[in-house]
N, CA, C and O atoms as CSV, one atom per row, in Angstrom:
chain,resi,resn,atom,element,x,y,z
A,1,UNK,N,N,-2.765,-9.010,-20.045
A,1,UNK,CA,C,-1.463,-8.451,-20.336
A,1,UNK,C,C,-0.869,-9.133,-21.565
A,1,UNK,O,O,-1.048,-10.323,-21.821
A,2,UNK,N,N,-0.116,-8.250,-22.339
A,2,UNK,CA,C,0.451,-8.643,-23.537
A,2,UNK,C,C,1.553,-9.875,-23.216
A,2,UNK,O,O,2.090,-10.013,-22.117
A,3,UNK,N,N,1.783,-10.716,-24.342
A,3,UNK,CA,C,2.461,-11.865,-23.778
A,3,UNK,C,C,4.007,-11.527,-24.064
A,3,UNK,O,O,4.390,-11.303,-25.212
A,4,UNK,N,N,4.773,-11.505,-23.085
A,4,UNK,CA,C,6.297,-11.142,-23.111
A,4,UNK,C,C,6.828,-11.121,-24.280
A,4,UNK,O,O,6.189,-11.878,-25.010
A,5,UNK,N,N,7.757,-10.587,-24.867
A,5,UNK,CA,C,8.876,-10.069,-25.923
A,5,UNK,C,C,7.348,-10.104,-27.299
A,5,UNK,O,O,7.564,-10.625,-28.392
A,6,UNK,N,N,6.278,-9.633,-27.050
A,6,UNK,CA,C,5.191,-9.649,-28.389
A,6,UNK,C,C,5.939,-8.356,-28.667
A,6,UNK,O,O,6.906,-7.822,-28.124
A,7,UNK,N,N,4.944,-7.940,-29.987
A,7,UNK,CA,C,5.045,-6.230,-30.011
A,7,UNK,C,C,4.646,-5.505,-29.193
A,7,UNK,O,O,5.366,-4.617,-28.737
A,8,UNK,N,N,2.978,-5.757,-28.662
A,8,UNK,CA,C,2.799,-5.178,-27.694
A,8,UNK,C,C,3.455,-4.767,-26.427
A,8,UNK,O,O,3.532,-3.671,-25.870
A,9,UNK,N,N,3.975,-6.122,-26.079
A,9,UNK,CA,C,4.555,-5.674,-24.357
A,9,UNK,C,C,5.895,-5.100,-24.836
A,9,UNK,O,O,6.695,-4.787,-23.954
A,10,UNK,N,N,6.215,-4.936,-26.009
A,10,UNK,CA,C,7.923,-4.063,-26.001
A,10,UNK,C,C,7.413,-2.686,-25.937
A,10,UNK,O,O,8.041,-1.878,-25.252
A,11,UNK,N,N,6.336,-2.309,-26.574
A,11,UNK,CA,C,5.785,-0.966,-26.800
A,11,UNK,C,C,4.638,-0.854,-25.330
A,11,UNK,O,O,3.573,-0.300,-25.603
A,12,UNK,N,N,4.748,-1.183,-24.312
A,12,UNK,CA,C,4.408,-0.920,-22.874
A,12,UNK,C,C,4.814,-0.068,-22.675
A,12,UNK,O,O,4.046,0.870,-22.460
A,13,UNK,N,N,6.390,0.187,-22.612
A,13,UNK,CA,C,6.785,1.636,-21.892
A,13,UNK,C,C,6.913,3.043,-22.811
A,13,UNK,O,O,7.594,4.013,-22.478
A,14,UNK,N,N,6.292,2.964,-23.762
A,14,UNK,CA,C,6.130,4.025,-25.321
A,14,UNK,C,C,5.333,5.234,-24.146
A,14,UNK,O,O,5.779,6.381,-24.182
A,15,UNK,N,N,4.264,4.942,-23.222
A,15,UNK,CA,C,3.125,5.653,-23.098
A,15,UNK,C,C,3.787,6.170,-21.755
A,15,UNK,O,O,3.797,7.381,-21.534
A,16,UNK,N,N,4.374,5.224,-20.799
A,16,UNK,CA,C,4.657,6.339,-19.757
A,16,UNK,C,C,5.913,7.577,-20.285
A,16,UNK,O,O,5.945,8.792,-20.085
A,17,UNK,N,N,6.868,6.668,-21.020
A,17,UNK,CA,C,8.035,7.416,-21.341
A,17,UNK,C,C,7.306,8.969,-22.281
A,17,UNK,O,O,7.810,10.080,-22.450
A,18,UNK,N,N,6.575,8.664,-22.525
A,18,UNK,CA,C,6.026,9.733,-23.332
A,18,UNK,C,C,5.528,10.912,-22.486
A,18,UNK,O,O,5.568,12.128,-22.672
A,19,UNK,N,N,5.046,10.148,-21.494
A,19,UNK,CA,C,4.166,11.470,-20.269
A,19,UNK,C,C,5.552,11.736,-20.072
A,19,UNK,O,O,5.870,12.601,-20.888
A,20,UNK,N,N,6.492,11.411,-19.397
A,20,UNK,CA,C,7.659,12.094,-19.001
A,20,UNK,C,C,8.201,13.302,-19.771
A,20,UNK,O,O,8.228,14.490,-19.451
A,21,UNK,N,N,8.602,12.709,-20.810
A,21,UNK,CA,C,9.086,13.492,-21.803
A,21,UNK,C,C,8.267,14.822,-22.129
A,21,UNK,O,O,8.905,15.875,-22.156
A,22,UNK,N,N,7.006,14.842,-22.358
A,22,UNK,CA,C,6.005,15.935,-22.351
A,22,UNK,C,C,6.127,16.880,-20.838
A,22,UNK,O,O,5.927,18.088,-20.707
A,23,UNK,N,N,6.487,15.962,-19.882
A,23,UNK,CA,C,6.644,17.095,-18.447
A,23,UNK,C,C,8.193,17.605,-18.396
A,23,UNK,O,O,8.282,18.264,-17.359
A,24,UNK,N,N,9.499,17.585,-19.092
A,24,UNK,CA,C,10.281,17.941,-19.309
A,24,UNK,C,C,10.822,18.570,-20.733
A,24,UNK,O,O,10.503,18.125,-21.836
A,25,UNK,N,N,11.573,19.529,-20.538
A,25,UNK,CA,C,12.138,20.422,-22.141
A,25,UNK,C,C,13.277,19.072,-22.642
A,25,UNK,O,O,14.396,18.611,-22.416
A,26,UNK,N,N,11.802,18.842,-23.635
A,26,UNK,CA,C,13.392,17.587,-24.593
A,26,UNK,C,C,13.436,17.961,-25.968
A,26,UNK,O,O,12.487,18.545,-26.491
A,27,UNK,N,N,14.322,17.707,-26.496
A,27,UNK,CA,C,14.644,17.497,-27.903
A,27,UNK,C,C,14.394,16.481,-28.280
A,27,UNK,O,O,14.555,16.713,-29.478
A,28,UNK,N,N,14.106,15.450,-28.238
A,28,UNK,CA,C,13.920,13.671,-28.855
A,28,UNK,C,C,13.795,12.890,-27.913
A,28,UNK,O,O,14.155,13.205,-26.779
A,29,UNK,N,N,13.181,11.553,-28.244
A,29,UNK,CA,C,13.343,10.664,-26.919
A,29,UNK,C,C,13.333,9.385,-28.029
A,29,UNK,O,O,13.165,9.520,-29.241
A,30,UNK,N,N,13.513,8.347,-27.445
A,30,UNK,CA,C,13.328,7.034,-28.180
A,30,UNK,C,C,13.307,6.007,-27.424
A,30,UNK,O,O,13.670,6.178,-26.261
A,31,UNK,N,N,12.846,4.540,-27.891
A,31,UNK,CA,C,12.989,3.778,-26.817
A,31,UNK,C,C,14.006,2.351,-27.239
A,31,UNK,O,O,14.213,2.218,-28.445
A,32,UNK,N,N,14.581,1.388,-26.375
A,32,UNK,CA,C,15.415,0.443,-26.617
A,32,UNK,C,C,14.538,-0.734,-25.941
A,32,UNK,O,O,14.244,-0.874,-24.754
A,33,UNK,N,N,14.239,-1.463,-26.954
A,33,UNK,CA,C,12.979,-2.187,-26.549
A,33,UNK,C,C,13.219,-3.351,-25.682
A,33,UNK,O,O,12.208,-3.493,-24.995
A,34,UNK,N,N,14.179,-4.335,-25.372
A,34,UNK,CA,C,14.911,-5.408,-24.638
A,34,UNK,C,C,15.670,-5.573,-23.871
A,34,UNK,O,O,16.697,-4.948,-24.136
A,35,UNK,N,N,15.750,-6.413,-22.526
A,35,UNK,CA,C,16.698,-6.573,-22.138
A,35,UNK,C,C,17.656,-5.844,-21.601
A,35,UNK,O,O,18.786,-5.991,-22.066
A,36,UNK,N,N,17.417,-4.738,-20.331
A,36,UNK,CA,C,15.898,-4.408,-19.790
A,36,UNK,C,C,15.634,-3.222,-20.818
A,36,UNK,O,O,16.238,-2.267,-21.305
A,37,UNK,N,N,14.305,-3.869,-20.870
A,37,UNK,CA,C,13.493,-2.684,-22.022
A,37,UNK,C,C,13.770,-1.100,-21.244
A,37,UNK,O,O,13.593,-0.877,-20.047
A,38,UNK,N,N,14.334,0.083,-22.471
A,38,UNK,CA,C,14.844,0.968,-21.659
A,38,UNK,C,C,14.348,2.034,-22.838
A,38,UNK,O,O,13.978,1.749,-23.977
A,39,UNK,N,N,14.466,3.525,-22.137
A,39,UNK,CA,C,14.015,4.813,-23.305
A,39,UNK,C,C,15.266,6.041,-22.656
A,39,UNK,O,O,15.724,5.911,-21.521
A,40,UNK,N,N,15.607,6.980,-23.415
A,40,UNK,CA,C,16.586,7.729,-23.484
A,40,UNK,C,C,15.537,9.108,-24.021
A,40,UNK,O,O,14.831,8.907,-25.009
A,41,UNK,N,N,15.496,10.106,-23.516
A,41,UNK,CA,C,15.055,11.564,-23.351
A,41,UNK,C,C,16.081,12.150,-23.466
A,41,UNK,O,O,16.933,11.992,-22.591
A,42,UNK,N,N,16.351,13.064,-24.641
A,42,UNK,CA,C,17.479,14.049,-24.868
A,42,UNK,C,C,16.813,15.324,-24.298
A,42,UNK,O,O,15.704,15.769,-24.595
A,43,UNK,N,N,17.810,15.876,-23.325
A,43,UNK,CA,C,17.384,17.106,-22.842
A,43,UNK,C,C,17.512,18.567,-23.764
A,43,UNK,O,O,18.050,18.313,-24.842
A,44,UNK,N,N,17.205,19.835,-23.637
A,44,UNK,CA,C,17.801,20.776,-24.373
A,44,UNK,C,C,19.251,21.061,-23.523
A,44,UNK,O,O,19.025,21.029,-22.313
A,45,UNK,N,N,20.416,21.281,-23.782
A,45,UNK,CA,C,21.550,21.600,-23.046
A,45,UNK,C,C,22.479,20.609,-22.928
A,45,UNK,O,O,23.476,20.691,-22.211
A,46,UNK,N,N,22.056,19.264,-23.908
A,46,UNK,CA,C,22.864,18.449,-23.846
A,46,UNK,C,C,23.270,16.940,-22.893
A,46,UNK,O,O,24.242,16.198,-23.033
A,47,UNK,N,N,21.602,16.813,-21.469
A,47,UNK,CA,C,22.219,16.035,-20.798
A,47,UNK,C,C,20.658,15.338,-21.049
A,47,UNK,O,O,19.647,15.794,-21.581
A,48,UNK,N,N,20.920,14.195,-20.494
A,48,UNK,CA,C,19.942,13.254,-21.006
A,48,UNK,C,C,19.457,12.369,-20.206
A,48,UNK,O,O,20.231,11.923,-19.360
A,49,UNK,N,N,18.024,11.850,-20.238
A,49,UNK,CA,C,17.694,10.921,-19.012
A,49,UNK,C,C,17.280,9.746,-19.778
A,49,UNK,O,O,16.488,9.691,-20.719
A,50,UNK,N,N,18.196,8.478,-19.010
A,50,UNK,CA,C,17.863,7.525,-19.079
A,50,UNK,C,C,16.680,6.609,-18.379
A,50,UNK,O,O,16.926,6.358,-17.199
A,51,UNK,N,N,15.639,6.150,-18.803
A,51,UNK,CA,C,15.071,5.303,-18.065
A,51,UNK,C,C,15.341,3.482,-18.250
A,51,UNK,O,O,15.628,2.911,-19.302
A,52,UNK,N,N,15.203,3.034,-17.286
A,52,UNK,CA,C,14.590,1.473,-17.485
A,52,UNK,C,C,14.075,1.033,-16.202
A,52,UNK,O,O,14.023,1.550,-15.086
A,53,UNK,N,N,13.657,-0.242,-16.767
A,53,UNK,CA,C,12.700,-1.148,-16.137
A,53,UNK,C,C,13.550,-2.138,-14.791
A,53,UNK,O,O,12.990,-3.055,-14.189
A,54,UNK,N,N,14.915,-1.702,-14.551
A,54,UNK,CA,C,15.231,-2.272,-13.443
A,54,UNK,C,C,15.735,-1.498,-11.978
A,54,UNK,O,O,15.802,-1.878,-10.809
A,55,UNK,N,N,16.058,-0.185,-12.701
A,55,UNK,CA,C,16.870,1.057,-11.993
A,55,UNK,C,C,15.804,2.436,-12.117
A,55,UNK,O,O,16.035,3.490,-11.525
A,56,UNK,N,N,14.690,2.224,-12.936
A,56,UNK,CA,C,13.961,3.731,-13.326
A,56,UNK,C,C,14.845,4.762,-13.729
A,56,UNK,O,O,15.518,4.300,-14.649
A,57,UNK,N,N,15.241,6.174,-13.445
A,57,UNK,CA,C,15.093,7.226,-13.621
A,57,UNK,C,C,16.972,7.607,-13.564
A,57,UNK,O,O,17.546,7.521,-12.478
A,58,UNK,N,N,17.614,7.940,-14.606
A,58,UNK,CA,C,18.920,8.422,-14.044
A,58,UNK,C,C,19.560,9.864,-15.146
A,58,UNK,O,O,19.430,9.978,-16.364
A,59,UNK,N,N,19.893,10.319,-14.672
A,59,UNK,CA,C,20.417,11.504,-15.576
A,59,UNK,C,C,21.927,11.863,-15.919
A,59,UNK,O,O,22.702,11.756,-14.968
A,60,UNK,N,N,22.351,12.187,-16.882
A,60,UNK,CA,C,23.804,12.621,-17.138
A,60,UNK,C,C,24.048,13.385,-18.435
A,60,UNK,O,O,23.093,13.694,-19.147
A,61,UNK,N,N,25.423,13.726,-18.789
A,61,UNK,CA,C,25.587,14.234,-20.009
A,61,UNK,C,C,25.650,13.045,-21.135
A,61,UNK,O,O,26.324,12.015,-21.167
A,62,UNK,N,N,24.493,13.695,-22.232
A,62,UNK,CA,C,24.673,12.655,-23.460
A,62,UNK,C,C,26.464,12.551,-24.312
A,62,UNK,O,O,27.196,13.490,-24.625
A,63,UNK,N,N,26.705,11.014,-24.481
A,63,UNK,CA,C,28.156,10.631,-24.977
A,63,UNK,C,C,27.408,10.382,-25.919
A,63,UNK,O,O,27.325,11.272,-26.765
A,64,UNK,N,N,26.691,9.265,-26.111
A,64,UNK,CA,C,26.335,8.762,-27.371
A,64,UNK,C,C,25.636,7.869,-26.914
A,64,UNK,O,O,25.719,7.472,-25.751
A,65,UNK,N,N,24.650,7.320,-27.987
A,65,UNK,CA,C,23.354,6.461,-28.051
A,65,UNK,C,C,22.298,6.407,-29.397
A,65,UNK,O,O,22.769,7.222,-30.190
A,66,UNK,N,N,21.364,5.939,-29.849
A,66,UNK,CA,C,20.556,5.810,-30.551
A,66,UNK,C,C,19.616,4.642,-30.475
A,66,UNK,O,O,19.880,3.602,-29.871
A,67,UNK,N,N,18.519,4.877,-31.116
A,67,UNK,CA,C,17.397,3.741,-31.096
A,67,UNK,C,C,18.198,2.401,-31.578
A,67,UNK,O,O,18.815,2.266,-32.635
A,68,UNK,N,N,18.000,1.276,-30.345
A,68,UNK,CA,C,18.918,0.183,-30.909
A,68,UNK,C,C,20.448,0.406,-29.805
A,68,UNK,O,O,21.014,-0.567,-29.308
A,69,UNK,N,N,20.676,1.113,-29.698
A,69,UNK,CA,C,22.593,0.934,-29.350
A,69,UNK,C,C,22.173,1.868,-27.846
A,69,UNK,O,O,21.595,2.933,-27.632
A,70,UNK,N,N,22.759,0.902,-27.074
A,70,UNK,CA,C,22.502,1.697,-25.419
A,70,UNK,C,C,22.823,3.298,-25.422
A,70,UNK,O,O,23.686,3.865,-26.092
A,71,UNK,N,N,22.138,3.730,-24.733
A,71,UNK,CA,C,22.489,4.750,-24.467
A,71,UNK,C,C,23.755,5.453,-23.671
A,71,UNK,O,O,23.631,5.332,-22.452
A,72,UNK,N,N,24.934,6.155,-24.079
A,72,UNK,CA,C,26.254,6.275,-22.881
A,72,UNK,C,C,26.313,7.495,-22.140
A,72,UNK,O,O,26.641,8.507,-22.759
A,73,UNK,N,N,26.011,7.588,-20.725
A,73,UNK,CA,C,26.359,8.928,-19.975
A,73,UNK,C,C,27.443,9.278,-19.813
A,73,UNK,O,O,28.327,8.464,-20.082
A,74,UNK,N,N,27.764,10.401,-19.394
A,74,UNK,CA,C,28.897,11.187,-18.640
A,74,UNK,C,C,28.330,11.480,-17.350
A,74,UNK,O,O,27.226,12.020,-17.414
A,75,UNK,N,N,28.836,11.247,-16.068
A,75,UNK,CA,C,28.478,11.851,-14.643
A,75,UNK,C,C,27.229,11.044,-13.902
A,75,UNK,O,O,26.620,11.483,-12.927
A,76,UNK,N,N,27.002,9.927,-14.483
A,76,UNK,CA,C,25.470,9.652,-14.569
A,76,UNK,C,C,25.097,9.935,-12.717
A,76,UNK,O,O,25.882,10.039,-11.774
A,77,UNK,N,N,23.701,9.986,-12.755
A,77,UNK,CA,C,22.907,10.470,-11.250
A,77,UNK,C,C,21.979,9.886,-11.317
A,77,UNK,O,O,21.199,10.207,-12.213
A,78,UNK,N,N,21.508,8.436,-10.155
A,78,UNK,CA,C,20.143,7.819,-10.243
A,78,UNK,C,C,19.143,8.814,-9.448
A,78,UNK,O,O,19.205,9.316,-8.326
A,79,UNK,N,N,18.136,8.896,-10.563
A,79,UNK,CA,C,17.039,10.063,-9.592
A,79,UNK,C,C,16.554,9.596,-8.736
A,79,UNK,O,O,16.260,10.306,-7.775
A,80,UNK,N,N,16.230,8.019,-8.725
A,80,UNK,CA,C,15.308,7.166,-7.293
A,80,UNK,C,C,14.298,7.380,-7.551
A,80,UNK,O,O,13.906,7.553,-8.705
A,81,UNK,N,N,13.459,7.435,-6.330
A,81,UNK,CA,C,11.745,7.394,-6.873
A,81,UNK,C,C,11.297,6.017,-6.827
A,81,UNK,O,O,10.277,5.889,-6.151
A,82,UNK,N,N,11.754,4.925,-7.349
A,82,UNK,CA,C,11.567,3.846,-7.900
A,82,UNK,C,C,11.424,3.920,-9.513
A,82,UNK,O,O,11.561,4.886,-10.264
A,83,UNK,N,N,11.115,2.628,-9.775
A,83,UNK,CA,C,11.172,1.959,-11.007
A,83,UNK,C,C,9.944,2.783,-12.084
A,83,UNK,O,O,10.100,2.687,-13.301
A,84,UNK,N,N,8.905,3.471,-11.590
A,84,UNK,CA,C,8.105,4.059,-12.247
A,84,UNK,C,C,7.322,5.033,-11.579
A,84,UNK,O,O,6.115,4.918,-11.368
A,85,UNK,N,N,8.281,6.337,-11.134
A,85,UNK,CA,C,7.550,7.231,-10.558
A,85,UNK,C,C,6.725,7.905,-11.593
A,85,UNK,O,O,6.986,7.725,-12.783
A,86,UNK,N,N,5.280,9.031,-11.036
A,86,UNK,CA,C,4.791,9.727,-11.859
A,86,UNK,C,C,5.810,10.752,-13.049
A,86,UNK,O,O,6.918,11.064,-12.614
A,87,UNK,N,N,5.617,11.016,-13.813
A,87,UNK,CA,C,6.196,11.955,-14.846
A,87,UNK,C,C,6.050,13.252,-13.709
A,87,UNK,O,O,6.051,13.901,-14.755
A,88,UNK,N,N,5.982,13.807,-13.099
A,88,UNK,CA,C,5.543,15.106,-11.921
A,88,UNK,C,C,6.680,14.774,-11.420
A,88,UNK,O,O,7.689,15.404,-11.736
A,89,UNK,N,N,6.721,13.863,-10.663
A,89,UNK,CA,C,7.878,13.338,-9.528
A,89,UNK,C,C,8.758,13.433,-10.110
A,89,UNK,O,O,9.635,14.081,-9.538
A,90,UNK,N,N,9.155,12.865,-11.643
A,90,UNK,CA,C,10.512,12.329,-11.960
A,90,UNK,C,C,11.091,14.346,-12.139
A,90,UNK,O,O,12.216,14.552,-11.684
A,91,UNK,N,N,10.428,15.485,-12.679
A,91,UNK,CA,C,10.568,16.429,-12.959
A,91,UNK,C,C,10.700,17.140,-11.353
A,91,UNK,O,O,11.208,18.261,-11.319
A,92,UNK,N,N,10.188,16.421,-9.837
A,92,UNK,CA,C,10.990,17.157,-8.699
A,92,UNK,C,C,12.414,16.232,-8.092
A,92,UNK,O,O,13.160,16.642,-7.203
A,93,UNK,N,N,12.549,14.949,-8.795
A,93,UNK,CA,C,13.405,14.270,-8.676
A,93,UNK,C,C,14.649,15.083,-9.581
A,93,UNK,O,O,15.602,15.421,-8.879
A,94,UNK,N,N,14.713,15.304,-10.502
A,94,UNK,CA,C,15.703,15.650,-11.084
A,94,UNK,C,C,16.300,17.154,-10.259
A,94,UNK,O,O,17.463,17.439,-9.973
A,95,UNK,N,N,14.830,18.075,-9.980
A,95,UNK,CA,C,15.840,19.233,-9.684
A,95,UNK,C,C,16.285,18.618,-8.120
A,95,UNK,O,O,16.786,19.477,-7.394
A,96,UNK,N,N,16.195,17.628,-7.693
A,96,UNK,CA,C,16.818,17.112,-6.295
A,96,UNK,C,C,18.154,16.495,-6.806
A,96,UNK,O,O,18.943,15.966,-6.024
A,97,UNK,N,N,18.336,16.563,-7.886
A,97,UNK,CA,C,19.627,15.615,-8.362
A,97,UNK,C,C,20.211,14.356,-8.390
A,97,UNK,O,O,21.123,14.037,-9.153
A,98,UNK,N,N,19.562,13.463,-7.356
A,98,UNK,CA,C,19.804,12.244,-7.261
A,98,UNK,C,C,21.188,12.209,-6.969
A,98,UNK,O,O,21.944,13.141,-6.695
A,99,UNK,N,N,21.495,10.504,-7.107
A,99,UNK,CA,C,22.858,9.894,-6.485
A,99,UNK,C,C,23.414,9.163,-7.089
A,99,UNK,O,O,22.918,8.482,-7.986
A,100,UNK,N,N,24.950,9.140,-6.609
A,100,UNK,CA,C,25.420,7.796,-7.365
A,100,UNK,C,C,25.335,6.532,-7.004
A,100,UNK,O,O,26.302,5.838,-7.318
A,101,UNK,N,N,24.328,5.940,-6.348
A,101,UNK,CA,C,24.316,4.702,-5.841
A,101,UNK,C,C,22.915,4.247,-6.955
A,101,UNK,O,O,21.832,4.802,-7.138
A,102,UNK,N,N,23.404,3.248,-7.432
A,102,UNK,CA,C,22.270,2.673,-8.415
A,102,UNK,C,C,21.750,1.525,-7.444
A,102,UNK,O,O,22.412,0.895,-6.620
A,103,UNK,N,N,19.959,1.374,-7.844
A,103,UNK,CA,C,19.482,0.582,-7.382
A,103,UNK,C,C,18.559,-0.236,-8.478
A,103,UNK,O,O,17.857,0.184,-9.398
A,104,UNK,N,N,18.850,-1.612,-8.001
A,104,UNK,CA,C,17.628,-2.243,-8.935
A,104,UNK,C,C,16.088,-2.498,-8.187
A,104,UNK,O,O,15.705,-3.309,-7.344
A,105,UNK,N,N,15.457,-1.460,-8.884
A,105,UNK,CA,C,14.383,-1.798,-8.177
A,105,UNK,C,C,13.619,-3.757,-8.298
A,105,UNK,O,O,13.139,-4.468,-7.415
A,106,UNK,N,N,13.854,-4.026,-9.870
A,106,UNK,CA,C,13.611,-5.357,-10.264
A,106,UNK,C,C,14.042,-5.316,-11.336
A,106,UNK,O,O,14.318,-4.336,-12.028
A,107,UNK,N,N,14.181,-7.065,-11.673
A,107,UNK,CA,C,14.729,-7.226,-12.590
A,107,UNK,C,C,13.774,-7.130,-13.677
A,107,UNK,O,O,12.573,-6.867,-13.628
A,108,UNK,N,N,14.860,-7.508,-15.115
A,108,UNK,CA,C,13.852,-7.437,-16.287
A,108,UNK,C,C,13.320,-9.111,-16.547
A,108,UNK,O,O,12.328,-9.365,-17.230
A,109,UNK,N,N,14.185,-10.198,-15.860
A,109,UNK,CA,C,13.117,-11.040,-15.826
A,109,UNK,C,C,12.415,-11.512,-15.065
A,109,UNK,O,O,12.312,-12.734,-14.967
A,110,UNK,N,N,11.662,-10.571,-14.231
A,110,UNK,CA,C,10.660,-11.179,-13.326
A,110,UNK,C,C,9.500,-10.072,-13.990
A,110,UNK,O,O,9.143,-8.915,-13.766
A,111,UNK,N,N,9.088,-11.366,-15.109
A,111,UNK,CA,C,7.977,-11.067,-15.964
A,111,UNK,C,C,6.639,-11.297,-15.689
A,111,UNK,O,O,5.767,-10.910,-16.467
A,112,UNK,N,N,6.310,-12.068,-14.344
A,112,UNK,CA,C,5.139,-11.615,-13.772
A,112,UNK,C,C,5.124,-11.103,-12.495
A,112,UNK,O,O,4.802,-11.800,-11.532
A,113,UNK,N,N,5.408,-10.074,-12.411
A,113,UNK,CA,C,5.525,-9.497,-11.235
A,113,UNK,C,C,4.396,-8.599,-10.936
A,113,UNK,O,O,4.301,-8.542,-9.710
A,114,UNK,N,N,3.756,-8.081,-11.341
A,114,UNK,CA,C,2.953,-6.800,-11.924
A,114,UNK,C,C,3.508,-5.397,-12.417
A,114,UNK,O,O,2.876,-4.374,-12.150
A,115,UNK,N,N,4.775,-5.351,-13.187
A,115,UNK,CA,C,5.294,-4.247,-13.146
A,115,UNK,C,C,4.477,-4.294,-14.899
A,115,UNK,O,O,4.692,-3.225,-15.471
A,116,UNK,N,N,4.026,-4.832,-15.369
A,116,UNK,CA,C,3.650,-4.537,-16.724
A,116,UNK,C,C,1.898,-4.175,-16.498
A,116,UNK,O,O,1.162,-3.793,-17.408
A,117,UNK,N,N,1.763,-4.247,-16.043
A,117,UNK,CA,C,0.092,-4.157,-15.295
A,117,UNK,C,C,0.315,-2.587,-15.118
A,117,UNK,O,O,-0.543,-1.812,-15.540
A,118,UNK,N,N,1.372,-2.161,-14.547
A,118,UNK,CA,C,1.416,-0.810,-13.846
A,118,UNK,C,C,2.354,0.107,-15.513
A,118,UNK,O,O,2.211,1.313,-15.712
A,119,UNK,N,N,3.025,-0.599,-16.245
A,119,UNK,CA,C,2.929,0.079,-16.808
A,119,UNK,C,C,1.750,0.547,-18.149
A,119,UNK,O,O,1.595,1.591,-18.783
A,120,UNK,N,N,1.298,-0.340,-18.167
A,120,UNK,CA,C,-0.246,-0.650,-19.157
A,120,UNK,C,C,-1.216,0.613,-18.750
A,120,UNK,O,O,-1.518,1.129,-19.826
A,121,UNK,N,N,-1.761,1.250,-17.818
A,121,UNK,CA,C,-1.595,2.272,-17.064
A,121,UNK,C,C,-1.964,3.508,-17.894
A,121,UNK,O,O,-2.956,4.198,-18.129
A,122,UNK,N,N,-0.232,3.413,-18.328
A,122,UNK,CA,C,0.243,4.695,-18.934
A,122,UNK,C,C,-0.048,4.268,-20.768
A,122,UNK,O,O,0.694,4.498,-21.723
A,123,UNK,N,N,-0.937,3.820,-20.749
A,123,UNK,CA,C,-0.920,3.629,-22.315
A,123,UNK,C,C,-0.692,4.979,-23.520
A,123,UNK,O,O,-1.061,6.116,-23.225
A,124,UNK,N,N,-0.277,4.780,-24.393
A,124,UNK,CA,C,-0.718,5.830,-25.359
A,124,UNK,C,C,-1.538,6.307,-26.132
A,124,UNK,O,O,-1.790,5.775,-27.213
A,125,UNK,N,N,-2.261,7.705,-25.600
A,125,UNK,CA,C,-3.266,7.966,-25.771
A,125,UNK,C,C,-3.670,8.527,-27.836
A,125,UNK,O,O,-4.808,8.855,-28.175
């Protein structure tokens, strides 16, 4: 496994966030590489899914965000699933709508946990 904050392990979640994005209608996606490393999927219609590495999967209307500057919802909805469901799931998670109760599945510093193992996985092909 890549050694924490390298290039490599920031660009870990490039490959799952990517399957996602390919199983949903997006307009752009990008990722926020630190602390907890996180990616933002612009939907078509204006609402947008946030992922990261402590909460996984949540959806709302895009306020504002960009590569670099957090991403801000309106209404936000945690889809659940956990911290790294399949790209399939996260697309029957959403039409289930999720909740407002946020959960951390883990944190972003419990850096050997195996959550980078599982995302390595999803590399980009």
């Amino acid at each position: 496994m890549p050694v924490p904050y390298s290039q490599e392990w920031l660009r870990l979640p490039l490959g799952y966030v990517s399957s996602v994005a390919a199983a949903v209608e997006h307009v752009m996606w990008w990722d926020d590489p630190f602390d907890p490393r996180d990616a933002t999927i612009l939907l078509a219609g204006g609402d947008a899914l946030v992922w990261d590495e402590e909460t996984g999967w949540r959806r709302g209307r895009f306020v504002s965000g960009e590569q670099g500057v957090r991403t801000v919802l309106a209404g936000v909805r945690y889809l659940g699933g956990g911290v790294l469901p399949e790209p399939g799931e996260v697309v029957a998670l959403m039409a289930r709508g999720g909740g407002r109760t946020r959960v951390a599945y883990r944190s972003f510093r419990d850096l050997h946990d195996g959550f980078d193992a599982r995302l390595g996985r999803h590399a980009l092909v």
